[in-house]
C-alpha positions as CSV (number, residue, x, y, z in Angstrom):
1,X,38.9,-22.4,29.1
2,X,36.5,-25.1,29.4
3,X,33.5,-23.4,29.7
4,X,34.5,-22.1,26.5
5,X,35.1,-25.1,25.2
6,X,32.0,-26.3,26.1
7,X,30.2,-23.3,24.5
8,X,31.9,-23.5,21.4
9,X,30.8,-27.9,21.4
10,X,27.1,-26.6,21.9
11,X,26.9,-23.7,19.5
12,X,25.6,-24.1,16.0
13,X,28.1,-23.9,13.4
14,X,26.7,-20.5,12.2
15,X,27.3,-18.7,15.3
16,X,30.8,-20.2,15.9
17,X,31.8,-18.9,11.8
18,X,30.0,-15.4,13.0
19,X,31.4,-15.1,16.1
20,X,35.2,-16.4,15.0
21,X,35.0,-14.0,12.5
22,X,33.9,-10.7,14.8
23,X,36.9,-12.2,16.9
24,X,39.3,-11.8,14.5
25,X,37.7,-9.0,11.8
26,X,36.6,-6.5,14.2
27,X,39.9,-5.5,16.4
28,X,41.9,-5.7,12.8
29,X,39.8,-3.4,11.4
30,X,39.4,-1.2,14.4
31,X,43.1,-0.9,14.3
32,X,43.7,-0.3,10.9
33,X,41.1,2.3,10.8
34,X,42.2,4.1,13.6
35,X,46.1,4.3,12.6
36,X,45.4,5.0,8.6
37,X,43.0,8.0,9.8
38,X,45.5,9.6,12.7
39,X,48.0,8.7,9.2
40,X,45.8,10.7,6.9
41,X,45.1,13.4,9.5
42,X,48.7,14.5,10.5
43,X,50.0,13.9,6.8
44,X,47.0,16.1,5.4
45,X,48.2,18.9,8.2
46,X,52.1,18.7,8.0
47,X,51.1,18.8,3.7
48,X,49.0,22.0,4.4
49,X,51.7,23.5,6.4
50,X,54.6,22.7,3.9
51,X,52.3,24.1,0.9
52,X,51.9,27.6,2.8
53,X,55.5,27.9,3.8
54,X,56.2,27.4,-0.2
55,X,53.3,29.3,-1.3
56,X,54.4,31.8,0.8
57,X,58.0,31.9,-0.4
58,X,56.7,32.9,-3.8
59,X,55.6,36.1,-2.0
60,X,59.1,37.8,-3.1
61,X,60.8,38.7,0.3
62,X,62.1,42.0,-2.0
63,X,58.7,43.1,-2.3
64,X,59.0,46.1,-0.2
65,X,62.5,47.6,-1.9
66,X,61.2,46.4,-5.2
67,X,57.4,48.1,-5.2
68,X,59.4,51.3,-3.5
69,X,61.7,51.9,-6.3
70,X,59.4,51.2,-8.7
71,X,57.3,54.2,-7.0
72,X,60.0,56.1,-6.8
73,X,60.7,55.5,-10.6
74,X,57.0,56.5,-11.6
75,X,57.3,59.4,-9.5
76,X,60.1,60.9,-11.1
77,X,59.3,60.4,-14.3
78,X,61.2,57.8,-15.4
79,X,58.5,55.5,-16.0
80,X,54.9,55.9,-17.5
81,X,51.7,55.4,-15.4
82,X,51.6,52.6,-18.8
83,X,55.1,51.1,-18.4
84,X,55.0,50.9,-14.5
85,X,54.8,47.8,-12.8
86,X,52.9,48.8,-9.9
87,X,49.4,47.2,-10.7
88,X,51.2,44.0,-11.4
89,X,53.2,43.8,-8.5
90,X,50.0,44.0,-6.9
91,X,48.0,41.6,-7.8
92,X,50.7,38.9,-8.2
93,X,50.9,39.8,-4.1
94,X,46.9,39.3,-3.9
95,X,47.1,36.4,-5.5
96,X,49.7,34.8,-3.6
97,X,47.8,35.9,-0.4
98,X,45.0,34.4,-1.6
99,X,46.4,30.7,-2.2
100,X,48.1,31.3,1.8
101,X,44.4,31.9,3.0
102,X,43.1,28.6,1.5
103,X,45.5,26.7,2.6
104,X,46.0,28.0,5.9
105,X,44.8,26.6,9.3
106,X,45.9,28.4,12.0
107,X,44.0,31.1,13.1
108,X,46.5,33.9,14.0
109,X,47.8,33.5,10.9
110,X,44.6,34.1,8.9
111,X,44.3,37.4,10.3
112,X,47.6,38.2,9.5
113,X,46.9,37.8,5.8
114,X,43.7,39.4,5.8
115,X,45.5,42.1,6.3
116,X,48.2,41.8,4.2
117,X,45.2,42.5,1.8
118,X,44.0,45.1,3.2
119,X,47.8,47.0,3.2
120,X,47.4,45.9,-0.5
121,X,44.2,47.4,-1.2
122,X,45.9,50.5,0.5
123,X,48.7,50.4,-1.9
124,X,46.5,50.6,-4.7
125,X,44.6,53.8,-3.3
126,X,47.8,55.7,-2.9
127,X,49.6,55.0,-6.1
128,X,46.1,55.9,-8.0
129,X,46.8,59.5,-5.9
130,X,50.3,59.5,-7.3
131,X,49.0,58.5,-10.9
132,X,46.3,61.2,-10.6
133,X,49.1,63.8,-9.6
134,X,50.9,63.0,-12.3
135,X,47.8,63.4,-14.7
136,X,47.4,66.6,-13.4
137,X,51.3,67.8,-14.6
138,X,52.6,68.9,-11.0
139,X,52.0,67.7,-7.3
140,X,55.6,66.4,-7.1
141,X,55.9,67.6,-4.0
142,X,53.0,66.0,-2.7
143,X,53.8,62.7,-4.0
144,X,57.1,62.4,-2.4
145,X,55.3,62.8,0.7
146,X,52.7,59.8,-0.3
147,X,55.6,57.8,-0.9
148,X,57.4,58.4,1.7
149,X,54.6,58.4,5.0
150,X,52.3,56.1,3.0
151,X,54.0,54.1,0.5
152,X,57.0,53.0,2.0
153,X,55.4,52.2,5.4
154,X,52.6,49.9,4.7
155,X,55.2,48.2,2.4
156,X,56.8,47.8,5.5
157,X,53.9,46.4,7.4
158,X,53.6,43.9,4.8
159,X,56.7,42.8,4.5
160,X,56.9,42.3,8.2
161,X,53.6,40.6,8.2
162,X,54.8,37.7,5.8
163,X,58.0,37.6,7.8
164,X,55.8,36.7,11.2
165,X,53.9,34.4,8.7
166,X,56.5,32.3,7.7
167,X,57.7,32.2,11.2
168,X,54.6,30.8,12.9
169,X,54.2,28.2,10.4
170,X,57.4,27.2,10.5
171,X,56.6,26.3,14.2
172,X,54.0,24.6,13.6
173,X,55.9,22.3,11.6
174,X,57.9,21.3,13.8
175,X,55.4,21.0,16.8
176,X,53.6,18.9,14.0
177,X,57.0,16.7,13.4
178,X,57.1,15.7,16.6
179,X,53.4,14.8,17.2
180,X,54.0,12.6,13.9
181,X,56.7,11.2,15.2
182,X,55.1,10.3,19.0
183,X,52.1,8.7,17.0
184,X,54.3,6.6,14.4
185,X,56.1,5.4,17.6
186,X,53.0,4.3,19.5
187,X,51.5,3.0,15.8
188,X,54.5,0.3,16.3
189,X,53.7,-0.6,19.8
190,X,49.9,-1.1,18.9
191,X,50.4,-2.8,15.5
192,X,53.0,-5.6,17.4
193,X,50.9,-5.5,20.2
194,X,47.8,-6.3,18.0
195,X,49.6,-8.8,15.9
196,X,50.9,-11.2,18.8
197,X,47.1,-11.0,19.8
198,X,45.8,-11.4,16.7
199,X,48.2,-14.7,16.1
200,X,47.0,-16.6,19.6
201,X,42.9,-15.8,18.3
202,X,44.1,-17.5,15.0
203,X,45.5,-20.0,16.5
204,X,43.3,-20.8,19.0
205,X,40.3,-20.4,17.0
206,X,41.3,-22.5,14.2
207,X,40.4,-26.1,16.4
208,X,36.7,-24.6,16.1
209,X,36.1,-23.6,13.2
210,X,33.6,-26.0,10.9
211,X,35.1,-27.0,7.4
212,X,34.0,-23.8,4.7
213,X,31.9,-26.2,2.8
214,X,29.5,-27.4,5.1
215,X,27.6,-24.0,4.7
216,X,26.7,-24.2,1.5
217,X,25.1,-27.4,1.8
218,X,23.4,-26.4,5.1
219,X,22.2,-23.0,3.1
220,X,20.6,-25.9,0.2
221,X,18.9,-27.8,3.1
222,X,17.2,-24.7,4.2
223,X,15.7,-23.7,1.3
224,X,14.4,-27.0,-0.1
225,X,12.6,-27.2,3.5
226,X,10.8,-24.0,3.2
227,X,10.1,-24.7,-0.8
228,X,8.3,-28.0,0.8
229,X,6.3,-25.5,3.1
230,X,5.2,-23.6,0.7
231,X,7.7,-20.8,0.5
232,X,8.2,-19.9,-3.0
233,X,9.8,-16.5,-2.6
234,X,12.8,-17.8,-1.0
235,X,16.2,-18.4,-3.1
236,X,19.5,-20.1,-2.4
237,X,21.9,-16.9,-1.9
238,X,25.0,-19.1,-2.7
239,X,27.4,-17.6,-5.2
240,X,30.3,-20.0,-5.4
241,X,31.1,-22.0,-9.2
242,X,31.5,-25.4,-7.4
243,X,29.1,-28.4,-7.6
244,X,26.9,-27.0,-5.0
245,X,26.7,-23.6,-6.5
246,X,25.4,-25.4,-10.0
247,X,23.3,-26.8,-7.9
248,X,21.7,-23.5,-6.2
249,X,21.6,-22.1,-9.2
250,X,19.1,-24.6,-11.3
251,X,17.0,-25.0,-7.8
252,X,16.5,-20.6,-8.6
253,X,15.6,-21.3,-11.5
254,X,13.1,-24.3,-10.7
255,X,11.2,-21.5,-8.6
256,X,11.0,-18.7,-10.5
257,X,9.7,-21.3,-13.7
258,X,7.2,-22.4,-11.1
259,X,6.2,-18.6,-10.1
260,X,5.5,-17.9,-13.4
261,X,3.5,-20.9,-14.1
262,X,1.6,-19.7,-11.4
263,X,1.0,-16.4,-12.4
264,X,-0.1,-17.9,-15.9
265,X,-2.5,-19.9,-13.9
266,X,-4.0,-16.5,-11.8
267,X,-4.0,-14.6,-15.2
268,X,-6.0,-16.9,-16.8
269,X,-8.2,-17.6,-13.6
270,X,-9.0,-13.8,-13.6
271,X,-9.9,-13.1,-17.7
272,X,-12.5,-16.2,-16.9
273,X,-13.6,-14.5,-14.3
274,X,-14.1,-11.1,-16.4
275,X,-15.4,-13.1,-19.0
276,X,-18.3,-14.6,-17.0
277,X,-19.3,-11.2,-15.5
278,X,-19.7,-10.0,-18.5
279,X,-22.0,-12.8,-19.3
280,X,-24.0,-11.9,-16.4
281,X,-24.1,-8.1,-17.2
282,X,-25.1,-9.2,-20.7
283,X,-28.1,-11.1,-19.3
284,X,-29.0,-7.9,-17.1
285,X,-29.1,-4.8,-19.8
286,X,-31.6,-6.4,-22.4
287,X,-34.5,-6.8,-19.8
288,X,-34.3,-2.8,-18.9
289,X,-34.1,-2.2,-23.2
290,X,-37.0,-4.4,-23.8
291,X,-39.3,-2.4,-21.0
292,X,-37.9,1.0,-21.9
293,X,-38.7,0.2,-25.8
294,X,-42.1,-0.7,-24.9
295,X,-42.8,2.4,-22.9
296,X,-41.8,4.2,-25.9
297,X,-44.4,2.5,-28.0
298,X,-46.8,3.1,-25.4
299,X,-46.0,7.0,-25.7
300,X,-46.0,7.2,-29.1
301,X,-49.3,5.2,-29.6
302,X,-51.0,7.9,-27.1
303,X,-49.6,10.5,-28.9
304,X,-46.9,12.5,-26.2
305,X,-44.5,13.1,-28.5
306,X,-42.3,15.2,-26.9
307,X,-42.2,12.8,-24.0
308,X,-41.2,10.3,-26.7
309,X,-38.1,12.1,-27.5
310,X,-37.4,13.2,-24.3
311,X,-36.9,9.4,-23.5
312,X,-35.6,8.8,-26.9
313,X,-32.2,11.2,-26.1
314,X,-31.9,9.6,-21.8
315,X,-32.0,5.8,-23.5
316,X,-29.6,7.3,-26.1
317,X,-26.9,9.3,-23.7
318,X,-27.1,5.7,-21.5
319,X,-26.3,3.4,-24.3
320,X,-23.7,5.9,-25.3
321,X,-22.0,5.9,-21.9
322,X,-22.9,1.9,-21.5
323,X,-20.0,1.7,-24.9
324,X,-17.8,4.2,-23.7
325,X,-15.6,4.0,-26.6
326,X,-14.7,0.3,-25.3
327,X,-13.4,1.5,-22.0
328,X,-13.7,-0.2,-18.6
329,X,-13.0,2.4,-16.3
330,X,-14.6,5.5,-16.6
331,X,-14.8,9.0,-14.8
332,X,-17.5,9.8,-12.2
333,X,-19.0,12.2,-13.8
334,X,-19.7,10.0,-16.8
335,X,-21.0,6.9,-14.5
336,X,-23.4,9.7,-12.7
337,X,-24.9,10.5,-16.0
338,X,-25.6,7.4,-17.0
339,X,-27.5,6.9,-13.7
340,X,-28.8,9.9,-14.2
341,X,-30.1,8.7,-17.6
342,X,-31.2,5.7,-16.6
343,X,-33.5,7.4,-13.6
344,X,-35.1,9.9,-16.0
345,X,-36.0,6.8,-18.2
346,X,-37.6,4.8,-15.3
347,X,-39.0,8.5,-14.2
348,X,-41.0,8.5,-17.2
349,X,-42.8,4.6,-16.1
350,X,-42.6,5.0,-12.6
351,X,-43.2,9.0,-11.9
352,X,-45.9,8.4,-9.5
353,X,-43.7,6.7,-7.3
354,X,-40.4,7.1,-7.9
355,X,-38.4,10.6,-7.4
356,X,-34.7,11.0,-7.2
357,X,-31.6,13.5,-6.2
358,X,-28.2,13.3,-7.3
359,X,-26.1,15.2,-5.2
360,X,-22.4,14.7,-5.7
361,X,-19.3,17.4,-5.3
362,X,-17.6,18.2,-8.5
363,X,-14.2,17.6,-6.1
364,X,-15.3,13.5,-7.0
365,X,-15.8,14.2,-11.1
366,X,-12.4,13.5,-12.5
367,X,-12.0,9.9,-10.3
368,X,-12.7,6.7,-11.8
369,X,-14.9,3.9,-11.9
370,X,-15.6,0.6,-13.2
371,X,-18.4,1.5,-16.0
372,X,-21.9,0.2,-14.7
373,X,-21.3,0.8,-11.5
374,X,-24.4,3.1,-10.1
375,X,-27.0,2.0,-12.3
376,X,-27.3,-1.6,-11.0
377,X,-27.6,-0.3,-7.6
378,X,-29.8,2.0,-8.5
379,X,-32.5,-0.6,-10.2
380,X,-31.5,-2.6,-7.1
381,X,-33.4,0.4,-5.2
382,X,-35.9,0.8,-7.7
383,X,-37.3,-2.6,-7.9
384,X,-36.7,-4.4,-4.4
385,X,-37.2,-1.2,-2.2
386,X,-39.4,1.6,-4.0
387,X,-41.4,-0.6,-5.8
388,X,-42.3,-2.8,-3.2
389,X,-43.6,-0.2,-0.4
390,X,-46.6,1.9,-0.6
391,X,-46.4,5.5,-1.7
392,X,-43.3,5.5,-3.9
393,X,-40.1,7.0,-2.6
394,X,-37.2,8.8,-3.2
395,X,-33.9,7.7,-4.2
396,X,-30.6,10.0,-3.7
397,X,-26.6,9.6,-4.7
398,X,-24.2,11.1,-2.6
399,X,-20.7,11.2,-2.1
400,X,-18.4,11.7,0.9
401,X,-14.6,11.3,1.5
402,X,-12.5,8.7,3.3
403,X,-9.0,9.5,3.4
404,X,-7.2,8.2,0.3
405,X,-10.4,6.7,-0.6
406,X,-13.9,7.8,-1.0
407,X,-17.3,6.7,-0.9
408,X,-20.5,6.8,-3.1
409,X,-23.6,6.3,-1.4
410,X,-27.0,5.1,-3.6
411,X,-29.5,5.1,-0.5
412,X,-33.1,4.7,-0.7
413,X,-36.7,5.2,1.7
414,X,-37.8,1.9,0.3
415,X,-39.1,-1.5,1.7
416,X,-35.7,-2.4,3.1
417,X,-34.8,-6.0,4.2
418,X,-34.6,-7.6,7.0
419,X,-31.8,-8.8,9.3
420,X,-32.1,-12.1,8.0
421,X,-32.8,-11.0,4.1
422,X,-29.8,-8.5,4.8
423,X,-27.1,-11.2,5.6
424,X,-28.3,-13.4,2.7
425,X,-27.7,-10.8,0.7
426,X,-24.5,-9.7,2.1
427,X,-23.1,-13.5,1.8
428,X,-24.3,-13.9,-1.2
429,X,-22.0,-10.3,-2.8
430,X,-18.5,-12.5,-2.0
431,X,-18.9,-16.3,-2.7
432,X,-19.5,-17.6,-6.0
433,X,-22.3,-16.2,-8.9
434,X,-25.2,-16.2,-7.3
435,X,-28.2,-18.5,-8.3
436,X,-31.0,-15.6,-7.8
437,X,-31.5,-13.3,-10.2
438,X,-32.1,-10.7,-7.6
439,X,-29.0,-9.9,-6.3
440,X,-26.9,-10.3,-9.7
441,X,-26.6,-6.6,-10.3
442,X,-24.8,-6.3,-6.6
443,X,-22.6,-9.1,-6.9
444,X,-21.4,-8.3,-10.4
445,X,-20.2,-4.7,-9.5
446,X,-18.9,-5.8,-6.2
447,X,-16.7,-8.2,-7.9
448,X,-15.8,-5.9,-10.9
449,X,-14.9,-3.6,-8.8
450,X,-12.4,-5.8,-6.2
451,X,-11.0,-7.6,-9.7
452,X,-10.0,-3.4,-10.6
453,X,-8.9,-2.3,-7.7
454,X,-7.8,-5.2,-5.0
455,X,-10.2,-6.9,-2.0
456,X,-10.4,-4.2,0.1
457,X,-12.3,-2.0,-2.1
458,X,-16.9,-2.8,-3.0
459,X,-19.8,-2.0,-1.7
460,X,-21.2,-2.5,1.9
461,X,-25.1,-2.8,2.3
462,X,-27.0,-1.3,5.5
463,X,-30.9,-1.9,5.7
464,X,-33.6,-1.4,7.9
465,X,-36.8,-2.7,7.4
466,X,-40.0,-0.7,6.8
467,X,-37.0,2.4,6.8
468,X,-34.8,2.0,3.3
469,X,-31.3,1.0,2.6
470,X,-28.1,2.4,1.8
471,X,-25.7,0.5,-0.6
472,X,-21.7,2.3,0.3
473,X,-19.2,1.9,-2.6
474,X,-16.0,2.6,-1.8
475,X,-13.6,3.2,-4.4
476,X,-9.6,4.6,-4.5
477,X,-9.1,8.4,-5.4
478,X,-7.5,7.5,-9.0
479,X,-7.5,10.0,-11.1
């Protein structure tokens, strides 16, 4: 007792309520469960019995004199094969059988009536002899005999079956009575038993337990310690009308005003930053217009004038897919012909150095992309690796899968960087817009592309010197 004491003086008040409770809930409802389902099971048996022994008395205990003499009746000629009550008879029979076998449990039993039917279907096969006799104008003779070694004893296999019926489950009724009767007995013993302990627990427990409002205000304490830590997904759970419940319920409200001021705040803090990468792909586009304008001039001045509209129709199919109808995600097969535009334009300045290969699965056509995504990656290639190393180079676009993602790969046999130039670069593609020119076209696709589809999506850069680079852009398989 008083190490019990003691644990109950050095528990918090939370485990003494949950534990008082279990104490008293628990064996209660353990009880009551167990006595209202032994309850439910025995009255659901002793109904099931009571409902065959009636079902069963609507099975007319005359059946066999009554379905003999009306035989006899059609067989003599005083009824008609339409006036006789035969076919009736029979399937008022069936259908009584057939309520018995729903309702009935025991096993013995079941077979019993299943064949009951099948004397039934029997029935039917020899009065259709008799009734086909009788069609026939003679056979009287012959239909006696039916009656007599067929008719009149399978009638009296049925009527001996139902008899057996009735009998069995009329014991089972009473071995059921007195197994209700033992159980509502012992029920008694248990429940008094239960409720002289149940009355010392109370009792005993009650010098323990906290006053009930005490938890509401701990609950309030709680919360308003992890809202000062920073915590503004939790929420007071407290439900009563009282002072404190007011109380809970304005402090919900407090937070959820604050989340959404919040989100207001992120919202706005993301459109700026949209706004500013455009900006910065504004600045980018009209430099690549200007030279590709002037090339065209310079064709047209010597003359080429098929190579003039060649170029003519690439800048016009980029500028086209640059607009996209207003759109800011765009299929893959729509961003690779734009690069691809964009390389046959540069092609036509830089075709003693420069050759390209764009070789992509159509499986990666119909997912999407942030529009002007490949071309700055490309020109990245273009200018700081091809450009840059003696003899030209080669520039290829592939594509291979990751699992629920994928990756497009822009990779070039330029200049490459160094380690050093490599994790300048690298830094430079997540912290704020960088101050070089250079390495604007990477940072403002990385970051259009982790505002579009979370951090964990943007492009990876691997670079060897004197050997190329490879710019990875992984992207989600969106449709």
């Amino acid at each position: 007792m008083k190490r019990l004491r003691d644990y109950f003086r050095n528990t918090s008040l939370a485990t003494k309520i949950r534990i008082s409770y279990l104490l008293l809930v628990i064996p209660l409802v353990l009880l009551l469960g167990v006595f209202f389902y032994m309850m439910q099971r025995s009255s659901q048996k002793y109904s099931e019995m009571i409902s065959s022994a009636v079902l069963a008395g609507d099975f007319s205990l005359d059946f066999k004199k009554d379905y003999d003499y009306e035989t006899y009746l059609l067989i003599v000629g005083n009824k008609t094969i339409e006036d006789s009550e035969l076919g009736r008879m029979t399937d008022e029979a069936e259908r009584v059988v057939d309520g018995l076998i729903e309702i009935t449990v025991n096993e013995d039993n079941l077979r019993r009536l299943e064949g009951v039917k099948k004397y039934l279907d029997n029935l039917r096969k020899y009065v259709g002899r008799i009734e086909k006799n009788l069609e026939a104008g003679e056979e009287y003779d012959a239909n006696i005999e039916i009656w007599e070694n067929d008719v009149q004893i399978v009638t009296g296999l049925i009527k001996e079956e139902i008899f057996r019926y009735v009998f069995y489950e009329i014991r089972d009724m009473q071995s059921e009575k007195a197994d209700m009767d033992r159980f509502y007995r012992q029920a008694m013993t248990w429940s008094l038993i239960s409720f002289i302990a149940l009355t010392a627990m109370v009792t005993f427990f009650s010098f323990y337990l906290p006053q009930s409002f005490t938890r509401p205000i701990t609950d309030l304490v709680e919360v308003t310690e992890r809202i000062s830590q920073g915590d503004l997904e939790v929420r007071s759970t407290n439900g009563s009308k009282d002072e404190v419940g007011v109380l809970s319920e304005s402090m919900n409200q407090m937070i959820e005003k604050i989340n959404e001021l919040l989100s207001q705040i992120t919202k706005e803090q993301i459109r700026i930053r949209e706004a500013e990468l455009e900006l910065l792909q504004a600045q980018i586009n009209p430099h690549f217009l200007y030279n590709t304008l002037d090339t065209i001039i310079w064709l047209a001045e010597g003359g080429d004038q098929k190579r003039v509209v060649d170029m003519v129709k690439s800048l016009s199919a980029f500028f086209r897919t640059s607009l996209s109808r207003g759109r800011d995600i765009i299929t893959i097969r729509e961003e690779l012909q734009h690069a691809g535009s964009y390389l046959e334009i540069q092609q036509f300045r830089y075709q003693d150095i420069l050759e390209y290969e764009i070789d992509v699965a159509e499986e990666y056509y119909d997912y999407t992309i942030p529009k002007i995504t490949i071309q700055p990656l490309v020109e990245n290639a273009l200018y700081h690796g091809i450009k840059n190393k003696r003899g030209g180079g080669k520039i290829n676009i592939t594509a291979k899968d990751a699992g629920d993602d994928f990756v497009i790969c822009v990779s070039d046999n330029g200049i490459g960087m160094t380690d050093e130039r490599l994790a300048e670069v690298t830094k430079g593609l997540t912290g704020s817009a960088p101050a070089e020119n250079a390495i604007y076209g990477l940072y403002n696709v990385n970051e259009r592309i982790r505002l579009k589809f979370g951090a964990a999506y943007g492009i990876t850069l691997h670079s060897v010197y004197n050997e190329g680079s490879m710019c990875n852009i992984l992207l989600p398989k969106r449709s």
